[in-house]
DOFI-650200 format. One record per residue (C-alpha): residue number from 1; x, y, z; residue in three letters. Coordinates in pm, 1 decimal, always signed. Layout:
% DOFI-650200
PAMAR, NUM, X, Y, Z, ALA
...
***
This chain:
% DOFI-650200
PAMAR, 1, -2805.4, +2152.1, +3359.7, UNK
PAMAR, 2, -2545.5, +2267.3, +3092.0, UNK
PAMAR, 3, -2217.2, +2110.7, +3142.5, UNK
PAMAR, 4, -1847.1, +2201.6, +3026.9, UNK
PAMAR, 5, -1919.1, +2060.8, +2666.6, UNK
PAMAR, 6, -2111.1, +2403.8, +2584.5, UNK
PAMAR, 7, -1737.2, +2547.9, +2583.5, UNK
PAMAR, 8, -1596.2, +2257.5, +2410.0, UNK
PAMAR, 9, -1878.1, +2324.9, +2117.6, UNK
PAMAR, 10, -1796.4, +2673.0, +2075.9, UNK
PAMAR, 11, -1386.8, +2666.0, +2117.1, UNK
PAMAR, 12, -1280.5, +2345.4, +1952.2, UNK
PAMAR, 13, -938.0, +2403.8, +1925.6, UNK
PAMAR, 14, -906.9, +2344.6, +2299.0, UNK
PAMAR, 15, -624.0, +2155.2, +2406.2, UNK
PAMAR, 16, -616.5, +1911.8, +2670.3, UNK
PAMAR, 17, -486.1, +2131.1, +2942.6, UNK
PAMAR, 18, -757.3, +2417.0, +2890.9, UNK
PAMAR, 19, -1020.5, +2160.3, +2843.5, UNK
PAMAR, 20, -975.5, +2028.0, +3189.1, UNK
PAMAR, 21, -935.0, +2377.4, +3338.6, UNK
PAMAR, 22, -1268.2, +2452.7, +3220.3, UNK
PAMAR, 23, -1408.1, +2133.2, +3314.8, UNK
PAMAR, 24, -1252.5, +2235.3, +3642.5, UNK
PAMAR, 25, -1472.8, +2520.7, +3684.2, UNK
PAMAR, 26, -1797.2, +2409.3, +3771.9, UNK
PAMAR, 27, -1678.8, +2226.0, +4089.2, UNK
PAMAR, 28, -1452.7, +2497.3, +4220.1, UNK
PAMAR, 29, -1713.2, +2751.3, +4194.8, UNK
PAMAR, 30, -1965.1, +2526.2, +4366.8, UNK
PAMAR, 31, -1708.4, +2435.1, +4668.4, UNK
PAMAR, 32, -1618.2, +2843.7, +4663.0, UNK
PAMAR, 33, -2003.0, +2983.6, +4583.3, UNK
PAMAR, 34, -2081.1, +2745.1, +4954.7, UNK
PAMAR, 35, -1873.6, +2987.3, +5099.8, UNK
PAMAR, 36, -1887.0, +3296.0, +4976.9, UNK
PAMAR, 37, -2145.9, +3416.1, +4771.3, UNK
PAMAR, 38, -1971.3, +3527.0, +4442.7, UNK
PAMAR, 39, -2225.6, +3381.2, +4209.0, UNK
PAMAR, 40, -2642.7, +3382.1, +4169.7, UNK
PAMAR, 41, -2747.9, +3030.9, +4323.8, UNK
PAMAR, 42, -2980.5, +3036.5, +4028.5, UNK
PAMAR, 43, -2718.5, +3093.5, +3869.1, UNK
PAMAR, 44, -2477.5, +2742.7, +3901.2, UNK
PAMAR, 45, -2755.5, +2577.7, +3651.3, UNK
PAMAR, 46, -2632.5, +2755.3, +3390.9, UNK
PAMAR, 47, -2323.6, +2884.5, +3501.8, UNK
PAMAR, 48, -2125.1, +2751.1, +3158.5, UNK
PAMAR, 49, -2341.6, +3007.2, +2956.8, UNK
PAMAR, 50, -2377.4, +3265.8, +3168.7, UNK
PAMAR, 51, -2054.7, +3324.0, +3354.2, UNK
PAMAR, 52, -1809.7, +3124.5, +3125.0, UNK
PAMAR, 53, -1970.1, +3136.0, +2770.2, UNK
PAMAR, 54, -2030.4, +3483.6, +2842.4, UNK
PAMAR, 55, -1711.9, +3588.6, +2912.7, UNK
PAMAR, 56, -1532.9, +3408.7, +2656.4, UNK
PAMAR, 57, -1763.9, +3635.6, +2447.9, UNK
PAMAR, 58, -1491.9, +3904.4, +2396.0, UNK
PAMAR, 59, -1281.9, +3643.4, +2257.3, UNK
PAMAR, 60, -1521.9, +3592.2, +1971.2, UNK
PAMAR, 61, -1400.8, +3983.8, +1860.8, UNK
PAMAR, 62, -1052.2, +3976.2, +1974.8, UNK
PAMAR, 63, -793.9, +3697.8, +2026.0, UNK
PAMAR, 64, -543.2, +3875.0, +2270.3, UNK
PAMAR, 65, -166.2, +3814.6, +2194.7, UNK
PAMAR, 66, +107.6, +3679.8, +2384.7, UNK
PAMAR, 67, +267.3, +3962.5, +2581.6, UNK
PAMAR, 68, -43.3, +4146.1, +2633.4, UNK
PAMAR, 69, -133.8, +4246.5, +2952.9, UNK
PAMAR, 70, -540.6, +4332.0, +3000.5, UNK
PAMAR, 71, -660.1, +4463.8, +3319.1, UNK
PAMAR, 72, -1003.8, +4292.3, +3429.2, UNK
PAMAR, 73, -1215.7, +4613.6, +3647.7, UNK
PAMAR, 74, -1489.3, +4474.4, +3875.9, UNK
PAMAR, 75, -1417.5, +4107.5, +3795.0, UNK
PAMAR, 76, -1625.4, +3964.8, +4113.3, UNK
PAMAR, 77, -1533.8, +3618.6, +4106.0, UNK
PAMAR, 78, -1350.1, +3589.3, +3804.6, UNK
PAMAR, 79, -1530.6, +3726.9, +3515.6, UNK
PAMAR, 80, -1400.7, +3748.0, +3211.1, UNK
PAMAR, 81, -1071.7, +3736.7, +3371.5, UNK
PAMAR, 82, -1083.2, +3374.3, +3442.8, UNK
PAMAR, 83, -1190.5, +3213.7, +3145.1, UNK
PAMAR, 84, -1017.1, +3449.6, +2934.6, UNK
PAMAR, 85, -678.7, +3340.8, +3106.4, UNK
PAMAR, 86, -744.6, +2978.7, +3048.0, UNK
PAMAR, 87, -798.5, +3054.5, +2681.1, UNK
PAMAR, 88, -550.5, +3283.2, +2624.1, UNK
PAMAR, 89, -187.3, +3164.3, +2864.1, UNK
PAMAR, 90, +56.8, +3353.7, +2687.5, UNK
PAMAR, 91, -138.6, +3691.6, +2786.2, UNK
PAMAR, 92, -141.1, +3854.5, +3127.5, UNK
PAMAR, 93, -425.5, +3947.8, +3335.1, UNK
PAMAR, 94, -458.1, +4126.9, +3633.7, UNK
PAMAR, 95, -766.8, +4107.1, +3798.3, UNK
PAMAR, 96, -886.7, +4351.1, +4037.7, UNK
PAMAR, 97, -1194.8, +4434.0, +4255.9, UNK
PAMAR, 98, -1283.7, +4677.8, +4550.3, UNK
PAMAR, 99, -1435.6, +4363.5, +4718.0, UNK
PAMAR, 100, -1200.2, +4136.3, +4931.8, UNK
PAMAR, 101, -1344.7, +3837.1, +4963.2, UNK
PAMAR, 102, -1431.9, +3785.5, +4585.6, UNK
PAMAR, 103, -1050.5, +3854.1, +4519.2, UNK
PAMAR, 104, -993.8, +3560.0, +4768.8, UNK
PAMAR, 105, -1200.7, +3319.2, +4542.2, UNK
PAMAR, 106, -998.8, +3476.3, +4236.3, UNK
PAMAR, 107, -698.4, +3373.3, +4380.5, UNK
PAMAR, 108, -762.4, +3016.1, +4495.6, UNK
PAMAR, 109, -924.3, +2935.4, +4162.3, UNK
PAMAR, 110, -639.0, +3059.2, +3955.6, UNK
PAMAR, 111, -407.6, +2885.1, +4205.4, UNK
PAMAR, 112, -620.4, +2551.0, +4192.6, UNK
PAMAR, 113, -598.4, +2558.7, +3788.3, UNK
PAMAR, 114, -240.2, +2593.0, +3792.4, UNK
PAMAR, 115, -310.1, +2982.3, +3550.7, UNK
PAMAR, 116, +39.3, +3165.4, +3595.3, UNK
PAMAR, 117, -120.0, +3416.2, +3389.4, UNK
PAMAR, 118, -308.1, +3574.4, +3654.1, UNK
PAMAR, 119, -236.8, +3850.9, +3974.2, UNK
PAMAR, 120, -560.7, +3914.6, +4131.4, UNK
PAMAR, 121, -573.2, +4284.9, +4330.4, UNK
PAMAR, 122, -802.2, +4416.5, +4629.6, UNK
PAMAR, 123, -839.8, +4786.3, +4533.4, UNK
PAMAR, 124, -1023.4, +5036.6, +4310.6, UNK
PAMAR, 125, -948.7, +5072.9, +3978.1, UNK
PAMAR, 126, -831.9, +5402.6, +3984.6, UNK
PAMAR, 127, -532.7, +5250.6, +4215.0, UNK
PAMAR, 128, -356.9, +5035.6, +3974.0, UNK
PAMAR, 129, -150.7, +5265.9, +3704.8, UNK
PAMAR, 130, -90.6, +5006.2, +3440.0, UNK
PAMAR, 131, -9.9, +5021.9, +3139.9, UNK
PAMAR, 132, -225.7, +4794.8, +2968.9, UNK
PAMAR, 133, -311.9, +4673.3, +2647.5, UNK
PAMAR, 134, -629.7, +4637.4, +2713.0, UNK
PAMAR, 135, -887.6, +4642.1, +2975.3, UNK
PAMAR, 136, -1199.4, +4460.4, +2975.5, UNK
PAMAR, 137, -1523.9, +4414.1, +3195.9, UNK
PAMAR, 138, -1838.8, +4263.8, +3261.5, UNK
PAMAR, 139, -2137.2, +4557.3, +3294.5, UNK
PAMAR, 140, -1960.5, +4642.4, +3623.8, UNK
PAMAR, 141, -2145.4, +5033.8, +3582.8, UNK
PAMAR, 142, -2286.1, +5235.7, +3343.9, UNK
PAMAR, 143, -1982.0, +5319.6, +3025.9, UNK
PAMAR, 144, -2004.4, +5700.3, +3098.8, UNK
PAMAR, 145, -1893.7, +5653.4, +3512.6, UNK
PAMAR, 146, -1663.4, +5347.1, +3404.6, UNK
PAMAR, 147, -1453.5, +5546.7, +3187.1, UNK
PAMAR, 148, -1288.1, +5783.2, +3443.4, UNK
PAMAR, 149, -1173.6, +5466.1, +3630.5, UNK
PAMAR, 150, -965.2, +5370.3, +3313.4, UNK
PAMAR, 151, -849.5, +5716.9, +3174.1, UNK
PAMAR, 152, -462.3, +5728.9, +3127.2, UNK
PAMAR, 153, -406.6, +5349.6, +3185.0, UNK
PAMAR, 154, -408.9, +5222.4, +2842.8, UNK
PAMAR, 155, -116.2, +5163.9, +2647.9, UNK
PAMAR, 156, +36.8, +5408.6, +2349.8, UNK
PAMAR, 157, +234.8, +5101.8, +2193.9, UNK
PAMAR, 158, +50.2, +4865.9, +2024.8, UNK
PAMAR, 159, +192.5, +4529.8, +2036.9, UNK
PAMAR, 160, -95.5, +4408.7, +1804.2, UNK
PAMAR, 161, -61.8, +4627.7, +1452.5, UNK
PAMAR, 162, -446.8, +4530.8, +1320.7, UNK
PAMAR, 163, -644.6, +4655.4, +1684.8, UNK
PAMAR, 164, -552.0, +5016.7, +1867.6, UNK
PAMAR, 165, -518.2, +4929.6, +2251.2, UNK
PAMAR, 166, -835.2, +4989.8, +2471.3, UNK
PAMAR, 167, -1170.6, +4853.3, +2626.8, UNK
PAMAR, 168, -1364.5, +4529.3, +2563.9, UNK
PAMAR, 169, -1676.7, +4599.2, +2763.4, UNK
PAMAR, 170, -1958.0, +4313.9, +2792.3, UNK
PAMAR, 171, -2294.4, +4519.0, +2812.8, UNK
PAMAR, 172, -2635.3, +4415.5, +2730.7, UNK
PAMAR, 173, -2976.0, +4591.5, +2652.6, UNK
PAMAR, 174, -2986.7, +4952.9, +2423.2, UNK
PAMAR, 175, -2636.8, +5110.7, +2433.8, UNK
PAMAR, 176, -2744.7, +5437.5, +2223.2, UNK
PAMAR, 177, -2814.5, +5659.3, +2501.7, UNK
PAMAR, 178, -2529.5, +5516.2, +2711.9, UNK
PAMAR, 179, -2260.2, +5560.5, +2474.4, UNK
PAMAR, 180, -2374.2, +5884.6, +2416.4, UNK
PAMAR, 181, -2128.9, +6034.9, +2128.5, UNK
PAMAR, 182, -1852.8, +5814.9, +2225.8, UNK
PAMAR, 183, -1737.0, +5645.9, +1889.3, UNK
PAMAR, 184, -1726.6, +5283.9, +1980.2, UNK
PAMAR, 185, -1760.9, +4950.7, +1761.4, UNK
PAMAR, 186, -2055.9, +4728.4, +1913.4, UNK
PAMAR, 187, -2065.8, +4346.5, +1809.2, UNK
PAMAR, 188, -2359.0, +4175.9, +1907.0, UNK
PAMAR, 189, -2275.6, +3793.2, +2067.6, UNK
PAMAR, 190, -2599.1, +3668.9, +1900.8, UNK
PAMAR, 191, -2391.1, +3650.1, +1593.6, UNK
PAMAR, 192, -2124.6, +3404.9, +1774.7, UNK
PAMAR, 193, -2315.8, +3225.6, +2020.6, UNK
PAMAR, 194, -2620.3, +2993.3, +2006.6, UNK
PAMAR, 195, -2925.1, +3089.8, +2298.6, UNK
PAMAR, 196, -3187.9, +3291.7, +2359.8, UNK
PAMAR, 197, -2957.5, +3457.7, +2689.7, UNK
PAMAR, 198, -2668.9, +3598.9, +2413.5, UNK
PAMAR, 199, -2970.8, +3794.2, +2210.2, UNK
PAMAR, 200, -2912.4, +4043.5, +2349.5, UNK
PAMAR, 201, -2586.0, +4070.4, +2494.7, UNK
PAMAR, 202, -2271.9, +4274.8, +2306.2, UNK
PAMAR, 203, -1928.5, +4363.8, +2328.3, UNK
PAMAR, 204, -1813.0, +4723.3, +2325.6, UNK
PAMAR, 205, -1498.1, +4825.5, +2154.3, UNK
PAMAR, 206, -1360.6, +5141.4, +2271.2, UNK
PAMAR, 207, -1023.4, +5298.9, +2150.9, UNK
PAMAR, 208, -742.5, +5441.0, +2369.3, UNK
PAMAR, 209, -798.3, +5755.8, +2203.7, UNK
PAMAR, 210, -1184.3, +5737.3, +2284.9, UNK
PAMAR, 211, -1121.5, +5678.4, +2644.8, UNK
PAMAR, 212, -826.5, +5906.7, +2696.4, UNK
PAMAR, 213, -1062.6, +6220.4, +2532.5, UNK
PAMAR, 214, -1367.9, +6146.7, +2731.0, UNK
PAMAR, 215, -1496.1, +6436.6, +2905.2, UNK
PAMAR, 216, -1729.0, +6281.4, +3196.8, UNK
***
């Protein structure tokens, strides 16, 4: 069974605080999964690369800045917003999903890790207005029915000058005829983390002006 180390390996800069957050992880989800089924059973073997590894992912193509607030759509349990919060405290998420009970797991976990970083939502996406910086996701639908949800939320300011506010999108498998014409930048994880699971796996960089022009 993997344990926290696979993070440690691929994020060395860690500090103490954020090393025992994600060491916290494992244990939390376990008492929390017992309860309410928010992760794959399967799934707890490997949950450092598949749920936490994974999700850091986007952080391997953008390092989010203090004062940026993302929007997580469809984050289930926690994913990316989580892990993305630990590694990045000076950046706000909000964390939002039309299910309940996962936003009840979201909750305790933040509030057992101590992440003041995080306001987890029970709604549809199309509810919360933002702005936001950014908004990221983890293959919640298909890109051409997510992007309605996120139309007119993102940001005109950019608080980072070297990346144009939009969406971070972890997607796996042939994007061509999802992405249709949409002009987006597509960085394979392969190229940033070690395993056979992160072959195939991406991240999907979409700009406001992408999103805000889509006609679905």
């Amino acid at each position: 069974m993997q344990t926290v180390e696979l993070i440690y390996g691929h994020f060395p800069g860690l500090s103490q605080k954020q090393q025992d957050q994600f060491a916290a992880l494992f244990d939390l989800y376990t008492e929390w999964n017992a309860k309410i089924n928010v992760i794959s059973r399967k799934d707890m073997d490997s949950f450092y690369e598949k749920h936490v590894l994974h999700s850091l992912g986007i952080a391997k193509i953008y390092s989010f800045k203090p004062g940026q607030k993302v929007l997580d759509v469809g984050t289930g349990g926690g994913f990316p917003g989580i892990p993305l919060a630990i590694l990045f405290p000076e950046t706000q998420f909000h964390l939002v999903d039309s299910i309940g009970k996962k936003i009840k797991v979201v909750e305790a976990v933040a509030e057992a890790l101590g992440l003041e970083n995080i306001k987890a939502s029970h709604g549809r996406a199309e509810q919360f207005k933002g702005p936001y910086d950014f908004v990221v996701s983890r293959a919640v639908t298909h890109m051409q029915r997510f992007l309605p949800w996120i139309k007119g939320k993102i940001a005109s300011k950019n608080l980072d000058p070297d990346r144009v506010n939009g969406l971070l999108y972890l997607k796996g498998g042939d994007l061509a005829e999802e992405l249709g014409p949409l002009k987006a930048r597509i960085s394979a994880l392969s190229r940033h983390l070690d395993g056979e699971f992160f072959e195939t796996k991406k991240v999907v960089y979409l700009p406001k002006s992408e999103i805000n022009n889509f006609r679905g």
